[in-house]
SEKOL-758898 format. One record per residue (C-alpha): residue number from 0; x negated, y, z negated. Coordinates in pm, whole numbers, plus 50000, padded with zeros to 5 digits. Layout:
BEGIN
     n      xx      yy      zz
   NUM       X       Y       Z
...
//
This chain:
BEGIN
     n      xx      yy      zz
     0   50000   50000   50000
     1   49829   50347   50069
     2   49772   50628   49852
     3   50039   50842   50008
     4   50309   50566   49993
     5   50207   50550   49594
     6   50237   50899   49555
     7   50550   50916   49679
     8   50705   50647   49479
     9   50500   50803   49196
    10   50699   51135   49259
    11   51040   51006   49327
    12   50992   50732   49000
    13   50959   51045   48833
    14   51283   51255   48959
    15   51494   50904   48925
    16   51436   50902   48528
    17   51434   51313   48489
    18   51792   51269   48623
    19   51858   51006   48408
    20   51743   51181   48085
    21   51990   51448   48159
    22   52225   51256   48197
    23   52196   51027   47956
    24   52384   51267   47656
    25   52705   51265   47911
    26   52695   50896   47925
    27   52644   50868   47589
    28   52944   51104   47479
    29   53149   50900   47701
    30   53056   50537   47587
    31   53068   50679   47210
    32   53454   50808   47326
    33   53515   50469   47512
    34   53386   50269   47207
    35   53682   50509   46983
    36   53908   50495   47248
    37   53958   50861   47290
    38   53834   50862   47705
    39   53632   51261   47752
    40   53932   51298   47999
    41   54215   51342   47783
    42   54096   51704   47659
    43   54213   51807   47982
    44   54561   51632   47890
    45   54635   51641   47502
    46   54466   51984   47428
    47   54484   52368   47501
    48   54173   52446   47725
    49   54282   52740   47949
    50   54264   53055   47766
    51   54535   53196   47986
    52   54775   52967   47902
    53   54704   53000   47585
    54   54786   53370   47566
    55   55111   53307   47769
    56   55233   53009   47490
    57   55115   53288   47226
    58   55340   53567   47390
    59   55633   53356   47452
    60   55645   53190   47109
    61   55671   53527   46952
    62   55930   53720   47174
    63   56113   53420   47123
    64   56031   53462   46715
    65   56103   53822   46717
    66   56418   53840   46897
    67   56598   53439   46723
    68   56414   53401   46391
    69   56670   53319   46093
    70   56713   53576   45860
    71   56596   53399   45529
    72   56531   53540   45167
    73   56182   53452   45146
    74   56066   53572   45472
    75   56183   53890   45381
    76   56059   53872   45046
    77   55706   53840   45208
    78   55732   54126   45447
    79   55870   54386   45256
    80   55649   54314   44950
    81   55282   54547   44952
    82   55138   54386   44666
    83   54947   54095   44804
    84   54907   53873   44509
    85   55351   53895   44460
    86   55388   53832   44824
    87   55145   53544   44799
    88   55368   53419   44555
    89   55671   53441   44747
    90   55533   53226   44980
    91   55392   52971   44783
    92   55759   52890   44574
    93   55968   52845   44938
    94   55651   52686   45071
    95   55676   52397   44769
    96   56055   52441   44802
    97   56052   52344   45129
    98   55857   52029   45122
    99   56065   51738   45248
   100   56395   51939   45177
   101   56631   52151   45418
   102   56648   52475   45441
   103   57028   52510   45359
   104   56966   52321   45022
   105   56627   52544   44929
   106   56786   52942   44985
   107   57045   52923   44638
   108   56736   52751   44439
   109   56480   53039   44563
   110   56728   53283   44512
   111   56788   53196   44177
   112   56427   53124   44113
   113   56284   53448   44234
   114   56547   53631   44038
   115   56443   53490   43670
   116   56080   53464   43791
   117   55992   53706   43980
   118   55625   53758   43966
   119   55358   53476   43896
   120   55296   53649   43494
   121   55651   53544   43439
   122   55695   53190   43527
   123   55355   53133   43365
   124   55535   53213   43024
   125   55810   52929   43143
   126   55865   52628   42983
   127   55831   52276   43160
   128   56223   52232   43029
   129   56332   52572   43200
   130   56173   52476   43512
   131   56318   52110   43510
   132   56708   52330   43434
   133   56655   52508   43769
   134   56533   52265   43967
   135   56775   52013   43894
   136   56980   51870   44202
   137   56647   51998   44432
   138   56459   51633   44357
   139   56091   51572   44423
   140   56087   51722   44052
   141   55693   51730   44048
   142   55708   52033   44294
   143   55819   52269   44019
   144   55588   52122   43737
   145   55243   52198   43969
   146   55411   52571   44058
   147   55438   52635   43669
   148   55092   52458   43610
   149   54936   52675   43910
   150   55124   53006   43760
   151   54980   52921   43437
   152   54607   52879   43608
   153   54627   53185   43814
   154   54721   53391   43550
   155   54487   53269   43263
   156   54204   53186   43431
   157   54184   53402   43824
   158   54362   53750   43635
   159   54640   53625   43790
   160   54472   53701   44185
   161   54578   53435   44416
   162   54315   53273   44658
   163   54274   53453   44951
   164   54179   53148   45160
   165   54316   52817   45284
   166   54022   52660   45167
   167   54010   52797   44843
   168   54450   52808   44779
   169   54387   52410   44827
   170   54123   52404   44619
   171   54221   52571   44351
   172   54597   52541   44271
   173   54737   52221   44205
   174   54986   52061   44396
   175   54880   52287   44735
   176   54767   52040   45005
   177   54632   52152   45299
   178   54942   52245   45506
   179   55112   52472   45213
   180   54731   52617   45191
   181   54760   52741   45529
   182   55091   52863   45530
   183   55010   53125   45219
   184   54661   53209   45367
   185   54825   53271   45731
   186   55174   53423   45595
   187   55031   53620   45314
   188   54692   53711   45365
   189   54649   53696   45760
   190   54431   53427   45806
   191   54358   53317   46106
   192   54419   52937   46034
   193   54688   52691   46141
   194   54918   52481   46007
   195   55054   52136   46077
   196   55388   52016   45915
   197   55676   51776   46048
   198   55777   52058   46263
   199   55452   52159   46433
   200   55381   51814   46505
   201   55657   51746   46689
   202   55615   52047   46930
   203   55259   51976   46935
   204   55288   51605   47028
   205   55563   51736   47312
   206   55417   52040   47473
   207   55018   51784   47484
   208   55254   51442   47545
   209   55065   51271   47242
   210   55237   50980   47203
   211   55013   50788   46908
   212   55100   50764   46549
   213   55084   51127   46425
   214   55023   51016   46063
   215   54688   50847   46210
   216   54388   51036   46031
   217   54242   51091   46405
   218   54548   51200   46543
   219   54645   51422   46253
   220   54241   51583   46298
   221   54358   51655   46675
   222   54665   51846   46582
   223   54517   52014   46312
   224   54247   52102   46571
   225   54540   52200   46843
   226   54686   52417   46588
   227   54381   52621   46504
   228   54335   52655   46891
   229   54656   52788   46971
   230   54745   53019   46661
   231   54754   53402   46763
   232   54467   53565   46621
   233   54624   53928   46575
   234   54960   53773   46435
   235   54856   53417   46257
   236   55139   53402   45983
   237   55444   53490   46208
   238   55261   53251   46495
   239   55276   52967   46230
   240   55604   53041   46115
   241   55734   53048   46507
   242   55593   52734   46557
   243   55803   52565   46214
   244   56090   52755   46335
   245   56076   52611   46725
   246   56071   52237   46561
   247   56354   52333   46309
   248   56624   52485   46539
   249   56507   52405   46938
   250   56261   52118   46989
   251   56440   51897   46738
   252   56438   51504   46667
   253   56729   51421   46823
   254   56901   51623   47104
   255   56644   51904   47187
   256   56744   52236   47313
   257   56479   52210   47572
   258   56693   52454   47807
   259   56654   52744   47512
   260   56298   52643   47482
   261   56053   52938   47501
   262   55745   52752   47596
   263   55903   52484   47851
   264   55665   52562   48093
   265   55371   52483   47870
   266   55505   52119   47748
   267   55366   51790   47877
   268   55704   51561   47773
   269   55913   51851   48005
   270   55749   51802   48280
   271   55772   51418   48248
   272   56132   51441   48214
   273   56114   51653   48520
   274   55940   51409   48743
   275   56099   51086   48603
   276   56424   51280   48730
   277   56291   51322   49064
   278   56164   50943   49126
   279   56447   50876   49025
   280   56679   51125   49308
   281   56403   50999   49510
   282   56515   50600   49489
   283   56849   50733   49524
   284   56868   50964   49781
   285   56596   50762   50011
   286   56397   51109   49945
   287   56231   51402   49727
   288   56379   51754   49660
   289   56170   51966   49817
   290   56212   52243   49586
   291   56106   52058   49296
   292   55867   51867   49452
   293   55558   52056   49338
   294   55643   51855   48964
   295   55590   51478   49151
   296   55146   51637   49067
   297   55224   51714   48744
   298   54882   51649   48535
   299   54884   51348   48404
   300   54606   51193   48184
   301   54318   51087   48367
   302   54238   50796   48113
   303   54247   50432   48266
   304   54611   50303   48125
   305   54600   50166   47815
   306   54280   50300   47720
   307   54374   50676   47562
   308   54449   50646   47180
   309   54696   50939   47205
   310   54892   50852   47495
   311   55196   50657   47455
   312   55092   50245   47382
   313   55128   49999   47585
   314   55350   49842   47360
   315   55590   50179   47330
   316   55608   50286   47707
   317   55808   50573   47855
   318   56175   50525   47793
   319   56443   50777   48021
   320   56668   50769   47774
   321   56502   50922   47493
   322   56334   51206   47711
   323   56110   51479   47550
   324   56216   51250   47227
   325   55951   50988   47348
   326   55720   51232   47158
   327   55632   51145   46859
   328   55664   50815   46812
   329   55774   50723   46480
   330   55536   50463   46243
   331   55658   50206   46085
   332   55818   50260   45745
   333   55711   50058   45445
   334   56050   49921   45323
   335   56176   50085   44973
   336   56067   49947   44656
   337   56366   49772   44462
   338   56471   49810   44129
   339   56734   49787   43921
   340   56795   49992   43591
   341   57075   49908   43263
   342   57131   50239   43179
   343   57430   50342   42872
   344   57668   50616   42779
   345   57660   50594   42384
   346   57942   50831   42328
   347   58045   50950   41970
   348   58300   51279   41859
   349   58104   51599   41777
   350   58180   51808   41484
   351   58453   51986   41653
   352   58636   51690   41832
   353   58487   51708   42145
   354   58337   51407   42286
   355   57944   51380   42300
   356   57685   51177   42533
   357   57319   51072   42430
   358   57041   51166   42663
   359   56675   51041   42676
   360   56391   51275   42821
   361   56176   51077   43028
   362   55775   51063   42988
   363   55587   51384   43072
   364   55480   51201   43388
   365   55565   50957   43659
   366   55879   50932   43843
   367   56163   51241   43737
   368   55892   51303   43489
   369   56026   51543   43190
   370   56375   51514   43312
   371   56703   51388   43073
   372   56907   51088   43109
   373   57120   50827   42941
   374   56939   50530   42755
   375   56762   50325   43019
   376   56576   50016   43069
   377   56431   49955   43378
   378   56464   49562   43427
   379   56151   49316   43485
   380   56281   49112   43792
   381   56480   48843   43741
   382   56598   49004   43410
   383   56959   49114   43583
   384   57136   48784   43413
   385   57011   48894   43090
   386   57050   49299   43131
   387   57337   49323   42863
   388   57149   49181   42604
   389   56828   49349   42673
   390   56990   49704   42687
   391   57222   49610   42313
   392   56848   49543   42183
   393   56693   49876   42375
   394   56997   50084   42224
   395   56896   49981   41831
   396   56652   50248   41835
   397   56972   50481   41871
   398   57243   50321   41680
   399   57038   50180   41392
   400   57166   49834   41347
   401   57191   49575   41630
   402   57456   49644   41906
   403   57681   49394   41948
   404   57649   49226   42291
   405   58073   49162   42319
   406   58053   49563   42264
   407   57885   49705   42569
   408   58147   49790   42867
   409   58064   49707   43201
   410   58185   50032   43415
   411   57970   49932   43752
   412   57682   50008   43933
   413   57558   50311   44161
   414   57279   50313   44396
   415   57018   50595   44430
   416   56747   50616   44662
   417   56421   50801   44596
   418   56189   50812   44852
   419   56023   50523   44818
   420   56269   50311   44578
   421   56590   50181   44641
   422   56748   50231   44281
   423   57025   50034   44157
   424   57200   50177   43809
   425   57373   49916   43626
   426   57640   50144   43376
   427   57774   50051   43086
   428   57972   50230   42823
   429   57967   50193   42415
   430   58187   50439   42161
   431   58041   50441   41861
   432   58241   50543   41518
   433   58165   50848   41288
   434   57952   50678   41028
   435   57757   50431   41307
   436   57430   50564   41429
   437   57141   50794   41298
   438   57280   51117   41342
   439   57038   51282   41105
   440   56709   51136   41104
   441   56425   51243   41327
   442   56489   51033   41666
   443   56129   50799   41748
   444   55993   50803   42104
   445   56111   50946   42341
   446   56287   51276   42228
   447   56670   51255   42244
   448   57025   51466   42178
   449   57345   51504   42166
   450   57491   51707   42427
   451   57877   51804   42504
   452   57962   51708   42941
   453   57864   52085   42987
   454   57576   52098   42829
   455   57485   51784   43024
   456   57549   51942   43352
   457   57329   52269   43259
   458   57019   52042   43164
   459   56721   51890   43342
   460   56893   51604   43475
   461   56866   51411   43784
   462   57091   51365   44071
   463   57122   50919   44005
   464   57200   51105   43625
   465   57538   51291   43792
   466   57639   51011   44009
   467   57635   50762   43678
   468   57817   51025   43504
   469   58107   51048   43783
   470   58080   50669   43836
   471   58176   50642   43438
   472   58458   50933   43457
   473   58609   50722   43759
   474   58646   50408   43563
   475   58737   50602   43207
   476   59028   50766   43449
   477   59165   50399   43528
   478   59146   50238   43200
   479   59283   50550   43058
   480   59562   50490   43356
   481   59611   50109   43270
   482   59713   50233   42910
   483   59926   50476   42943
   484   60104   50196   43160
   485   60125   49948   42981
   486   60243   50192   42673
   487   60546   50275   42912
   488   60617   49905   42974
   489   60618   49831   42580
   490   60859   50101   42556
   491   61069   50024   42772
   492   61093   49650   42649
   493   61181   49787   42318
   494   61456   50032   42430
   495   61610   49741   42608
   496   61623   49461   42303
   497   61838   49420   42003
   498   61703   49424   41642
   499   61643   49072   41477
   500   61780   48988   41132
   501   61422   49133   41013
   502   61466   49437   41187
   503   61217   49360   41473
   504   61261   49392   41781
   505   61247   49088   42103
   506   61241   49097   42456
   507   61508   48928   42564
   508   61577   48808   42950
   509   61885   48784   43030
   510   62032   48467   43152
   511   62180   48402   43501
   512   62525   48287   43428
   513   62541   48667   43199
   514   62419   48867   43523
   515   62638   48696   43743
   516   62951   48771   43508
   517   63205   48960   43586
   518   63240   49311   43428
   519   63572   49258   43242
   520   63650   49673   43264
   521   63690   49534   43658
//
């Protein structure tokens, strides 16, 4: 071989693995993708990349805002109010209000709230027992426990200055996750952050077509990521709030108002719906319409099928029926805990008459944690054939002497379901006399009371707690029914017979010869 010819190869040996070693990081991103099964190509697909757009979603989204937002207390609250630290606040109680509850439900409790404790200094003097009063009926009962507990913290130990971050509102305050972090940062101090709740992820999975299990940690990092891209930099807290408002009253669950939508033109699911109409008037027809027929090269995501982790799966495909409701996909629910609970209304007569009801507070933590209800005893499974007598032995601690099993009426059963449990209350009902019971001595573990039905109804007591109550009135209204009854029938029986030789009184039936008989005044 001559010296030229080895030159050459010498030279272009040389260019060959200079190209490679630039390309090598590209290859590498891509395998490293490949190997999480996120393909490079989906940015183009699932995400915001064209800053235009991005300015047009931005403007749309708030004109639409502007001109349909609802009017409710709290947003006004936090754009009338100057003082940053009270508007913060404002925020932060419909923010925790709002978790997992509807917005119909929240607006009398915030109202109310807001009203007796207005400013963070004032629910920090609150008790855990006030709170638990006006929250009762909301549920998730924890939510107003942390916002006392994060009152109390601001105010004794930040000179009662809320965070002015995100970052530091989550880190700080307990009960604040990330989402509620953003919202007060964003809302209340103009951060430029995002925010991601039920809402925002289902307009985000429509208008990028991410069909993969939002509660996913990767998919939940590429919203969050989404949401930071598209917020509007010189209006972040009414951008967020737009967003939660689009998911709450247009781009809904079930039968979205994609015709009122503002940002149609910028959503992925839309345009499917579009062109899955079109192939469709195109099997029909024998052809396309031609004015529509710019949507048959709709973008689509350049992944090989099967391979992108946020299109829809495989196992999920596209389904006409559902529409832009293909997006999100829904994960699979763990199935409700069961249990079952024997739970008592000792009843007794007050001092002036008036019927009374003992009521337990629950432990400072856990489930309803610091809330009141009747005696209860949560059953060990398979205990239901012995509940009776395990609740006559629970109720000692009350009554003082062992509760007669034969004594305990059954009234029925009412189901409650928390989020994750599927309660069952077994009821049953026990009068006990004047002199029965320790009326005067200091009741053991866990503190109890005596309370009159009002009084009942105006303390910290939970929902399940209401429907016993009613479940017990119901039956109390038909046994009281069945007596008054049967009262009538006795005295009618003895209005009808004829005194004995004693001066008692007998039913007597008459016989059928005397009703056939004829009246002798005839």
């Amino acid at each position: 071989m001559s010296k030229l010819r080895l030159v050459k190869r010498s030279k272009l040996g040389t260019r060959q693995d200079t190209q490679k070693k630039q390309r090598s990081p590209k290859k590498l991103e891509e395998a490293i993708a490949l190997v999480k099964g996120v393909p490079s190509q989906q940015s183009l697909f699932h995400s915001f990349s064209d800053a235009t757009e991005i300015k047009a979603f931005q403007k749309s989204l708030l004109t639409w805002y502007n001109k349909c937002k609802r009017d409710l207390p709290w947003r006004k609250l936090a754009s009338d109010e100057t003082d940053a630290d009270r508007r913060a606040y404002a925020v932060w109680v419909s923010e925790i209000m709002l978790q997992q509850t509807q917005v119909a439900s929240v607006i009398g409790y915030y109202n109310r709230w807001m009203q007796k404790w207005p400013t963070l200094q004032e629910l920090s003097k609150a008790s855990l027992e006030e709170v638990n009063e006006l929250w009762s009926g909301l549920g998730y009962y924890s939510r107003g426990k942390r916002l006392q507990e994060g009152a109390h913290k601001v105010v004794s130990q930040m000179a009662g200055h809320m965070p002015r971050t995100a970052e530091e509102l989550q880190k700080l305050l307990p009960g604040v996750g990330r989402y509620t972090a953003g919202a007060i940062a964003s809302i209340a101090f103009g951060q430029v952050t995002g925010v991601v709740d039920g809402n925002v992820i289902r307009v985000l999975c429509r208008t990028r077509a991410i069909g993969a299990d939002p509660t996913s940690s990767a998919v939940a990092d590429r919203l969050w990521a989404l949401a930071h891209t598209l917020v509007d930099p010189a209006h972040p807290g009414d951008f967020n709030q737009a967003m939660m408002e689009l998911g709450a009253t247009v781009c809904t669950p079930k039968a979205p108002l994609c015709v009122e939508c503002p940002v149609q033109q910028h959503c992925r699911a839309y345009c499917m719906v579009k062109k899955d109409q079109l192939l469709s008037a195109k099997k029909l027809l024998g052809k396309a319409v031609s004015k529509c027929a710019h949507l048959l090269d709709v973008e689509e995501c350049a992944a090989t099928s099967g391979s992108c982790s946020l299109c829809l799966p495989p196992s999920e495909p596209w389904d006409p029926s559902l529409g832009v409701a293909n997006f999100p996909r829904k994960a699979t629910k763990r199935k409700p805990r069961i249990e079952h609970t024997a739970t008592c209304l000792l009843q007794r007569k007050g001092t002036n008459e008036e019927q009374e009801y003992l009521i337990v507070q629950r432990p400072s933590s856990g489930l309803l944690a610091g809330l009141w209800e009747f005696p209860s005893l949560l059953l060990e499974p398979g205990q239901e054939k012995q509940q009776k007598m395990a609740l006559a032995h629970h109720l000692q601690a009350w009554v003082g002497s062992v509760v007669a099993v034969r004594r305990l009426q059954h009234v029925g059963e009412v189901l409650h379901i928390f989020s994750h449990i599927r309660q069952t209350y077994v009821i049953y009902f026990l009068s006990l006399e004047k002199d029965e019971g320790n009326w005067n001595r200091e009741m053991e573990l866990p503190t109890s009371r005596w309370v009159t039905k009002r009084e009942f109804m105006n303390s910290a007591i939970s929902t399940a707690m209401k429907k016993v109550l009613k479940a017990y009135e119901k039956w109390s209204s038909k046994i009281s029914s069945g007596k008054v009854m049967k009262r009538k029938r006795d005295l009618l029986c003895t209005s009808q017979s004829k005194p004995e030789e004693d001066g008692s009184f007998c039913k007597k039936q008459l016989s059928l010869d005397s009703f056939l008989a004829t009246n002798p005044k005839n």
